[in-house]
C-alpha positions in Angstrom: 49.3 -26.9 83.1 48.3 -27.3 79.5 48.1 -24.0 77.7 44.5 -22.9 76.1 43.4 -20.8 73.4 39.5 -19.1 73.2 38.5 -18.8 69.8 36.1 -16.2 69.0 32.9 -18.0 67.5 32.8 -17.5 63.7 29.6 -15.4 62.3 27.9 -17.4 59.7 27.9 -15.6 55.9 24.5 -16.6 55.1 21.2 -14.7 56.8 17.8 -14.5 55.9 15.9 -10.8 55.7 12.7 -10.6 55.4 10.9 -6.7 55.2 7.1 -5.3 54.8 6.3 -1.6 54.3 5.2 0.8 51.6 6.1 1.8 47.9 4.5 3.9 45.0 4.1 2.9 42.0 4.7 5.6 39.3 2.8 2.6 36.9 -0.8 3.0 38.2 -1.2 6.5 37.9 -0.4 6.6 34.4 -3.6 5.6 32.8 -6.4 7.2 31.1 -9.7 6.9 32.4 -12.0 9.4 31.2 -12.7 11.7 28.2 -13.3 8.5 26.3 -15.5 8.2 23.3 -17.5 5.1 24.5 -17.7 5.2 28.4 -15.8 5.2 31.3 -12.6 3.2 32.5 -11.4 2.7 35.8 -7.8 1.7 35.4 -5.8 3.9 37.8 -5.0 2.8 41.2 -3.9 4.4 44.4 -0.2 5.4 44.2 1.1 4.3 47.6 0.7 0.7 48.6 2.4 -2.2 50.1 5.5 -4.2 49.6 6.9 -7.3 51.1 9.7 -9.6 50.5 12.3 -12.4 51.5 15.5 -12.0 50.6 18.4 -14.9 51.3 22.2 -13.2 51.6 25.6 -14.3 51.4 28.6 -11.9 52.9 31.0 -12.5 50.4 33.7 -9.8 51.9 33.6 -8.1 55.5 32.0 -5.1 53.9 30.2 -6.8 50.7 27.5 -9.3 50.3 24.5 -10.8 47.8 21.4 -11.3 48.1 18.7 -13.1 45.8 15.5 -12.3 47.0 11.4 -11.9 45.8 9.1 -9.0 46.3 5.9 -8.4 45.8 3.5 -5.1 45.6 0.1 -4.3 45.3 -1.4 -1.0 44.8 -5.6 -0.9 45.3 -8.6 1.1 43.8 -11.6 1.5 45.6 -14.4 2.1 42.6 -17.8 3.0 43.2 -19.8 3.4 40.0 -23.7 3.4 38.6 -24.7 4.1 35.2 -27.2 3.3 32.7 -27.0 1.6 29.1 -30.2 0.9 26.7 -32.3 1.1 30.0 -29.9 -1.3 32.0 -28.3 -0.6 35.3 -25.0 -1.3 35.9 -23.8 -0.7 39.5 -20.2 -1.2 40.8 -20.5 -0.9 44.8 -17.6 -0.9 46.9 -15.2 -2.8 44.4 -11.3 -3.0 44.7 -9.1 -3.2 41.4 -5.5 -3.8 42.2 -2.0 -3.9 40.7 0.2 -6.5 41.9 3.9 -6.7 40.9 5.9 -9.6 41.5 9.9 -8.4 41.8 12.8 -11.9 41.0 15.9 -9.9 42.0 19.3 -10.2 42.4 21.4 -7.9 44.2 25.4 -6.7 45.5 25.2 -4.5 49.0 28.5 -2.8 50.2 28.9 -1.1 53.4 30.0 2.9 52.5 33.1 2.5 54.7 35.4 0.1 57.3 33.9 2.7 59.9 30.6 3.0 59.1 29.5 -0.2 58.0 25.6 0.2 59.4 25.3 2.1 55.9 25.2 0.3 52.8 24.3 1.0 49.2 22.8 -1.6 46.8 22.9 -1.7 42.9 20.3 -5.2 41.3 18.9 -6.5 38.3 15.1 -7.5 38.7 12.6 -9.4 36.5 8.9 -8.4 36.7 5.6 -9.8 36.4 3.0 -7.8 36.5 -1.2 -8.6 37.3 -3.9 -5.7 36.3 -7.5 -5.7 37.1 -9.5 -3.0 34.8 -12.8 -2.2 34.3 -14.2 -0.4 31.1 -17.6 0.4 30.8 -19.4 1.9 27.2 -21.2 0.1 25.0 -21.0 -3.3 27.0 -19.2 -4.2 30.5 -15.8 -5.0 30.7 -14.1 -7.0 33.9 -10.5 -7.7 32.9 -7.7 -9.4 34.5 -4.7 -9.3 32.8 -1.3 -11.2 33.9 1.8 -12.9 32.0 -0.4 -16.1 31.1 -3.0 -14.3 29.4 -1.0 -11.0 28.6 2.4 -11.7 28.8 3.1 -8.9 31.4 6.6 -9.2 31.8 9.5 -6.8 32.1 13.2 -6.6 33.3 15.3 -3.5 34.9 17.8 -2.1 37.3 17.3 -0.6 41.1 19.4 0.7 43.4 18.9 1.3 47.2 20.0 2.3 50.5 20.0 0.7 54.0 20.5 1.5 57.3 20.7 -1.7 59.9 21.6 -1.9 63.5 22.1 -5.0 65.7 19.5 -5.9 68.3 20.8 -9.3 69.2 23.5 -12.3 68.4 21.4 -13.5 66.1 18.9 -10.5 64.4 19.5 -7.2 63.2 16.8 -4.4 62.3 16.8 -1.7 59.4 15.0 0.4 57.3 15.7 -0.1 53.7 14.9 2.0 50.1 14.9 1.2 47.1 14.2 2.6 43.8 13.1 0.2 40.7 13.6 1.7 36.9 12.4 -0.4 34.1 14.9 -0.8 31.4 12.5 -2.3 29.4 10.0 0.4 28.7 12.5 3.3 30.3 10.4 4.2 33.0 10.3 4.3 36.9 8.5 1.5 37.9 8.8 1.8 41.9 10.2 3.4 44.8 9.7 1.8 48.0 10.4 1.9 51.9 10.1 -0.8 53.9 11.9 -2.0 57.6 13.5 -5.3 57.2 14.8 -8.2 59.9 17.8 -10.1 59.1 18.4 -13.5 60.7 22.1 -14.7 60.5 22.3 -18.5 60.7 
């Protein structure tokens, strides 16, 4: 009789998470609208909206990993507006403005401890673009879209987070993630967000 060893099938260190949910944005409330000399403005959008992302990780240690992921947010107006100027109606019915962020990150997750390593804390870097729809209204009508090709809406930060995750088979594991963005570029808060995510080890 020959002897035999089983060997324990080795987890991969590369997964794929993917996660959907809700943020606010401290951005879109920070406008102002009325109280203007020469009309009105609707620039302000609702502050809770959506977020979803992909995110590709690498466990680096047994209790430490990266991930380099994209995001993307979008908060939504609902403007409903009639006015008159020298004898002309202008009616805005039912119209959405929105505010859509676009989040390039890089992050390092670390479980809290050996024992309780369904806990983990995250520290990233992040580049942002950023897309605005505004309206003005005053002395003429003004649509306006503004994005990094025609505004160069850009900005860089920091964001940390928290994650809880439990495994639901060999191959998937579900969590509930959150995650607050700060602009280091303008020294601001940009988002805060919370989202379930799916993770898919290879």
């Amino acid at each position: 009789m020959f002897p035999f060893c089983l060997k324990a099938q080795t987890k991969t260190k590369l997964s794929l998470e993917i996660s959907y949910g809700m943020q606010g944005n401290f951005f879109v409330r920070g406008y102002q609208e009325f109280g203007r000399p020469d009309g009105a403005a609707f620039l302000k959008k609702n502050f809770i909206g959506s977020m979803s992302g992909v995110e590709l990780k690498y466990q680096a240690t047994k209790m430490a990993s990266w991930s380099l992921g994209y995001n993307y947010s979008q908060n939504i107006n609902k403007i409903n507006y009639n006015v008159f100027i020298n004898s002309v109606g202008i009616s805005v019915l039912d119209f959405d403005i929105k505010h859509e962020n676009r989040f390039y990150q890089l992050f390092y997750q670390r479980s809290l401890s050996k024992k309780v390593n369904n806990f983990k804390y995250e520290i990233g870097l992040f580049y942002l673009r950023s897309q605005q729809q505004e309206i003005s209204i005053g002395n003429n009508a003004d649509f306006r879209q503004r994005n990094f090709q025609n505004s160069r809406l850009e900005e860089g930060g920091l964001a940390v987070g928290l994650q809880y995750s439990v495994k639901i088979d060999t191959k998937f594991h579900f969590g509930i993630r959150s995650r607050l963005y700060y602009l280091a570029s303008t020294n601001t808060l940009e988002t805060i967000t919370l989202t379930p995510t799916l993770t898919y080890f290879f």
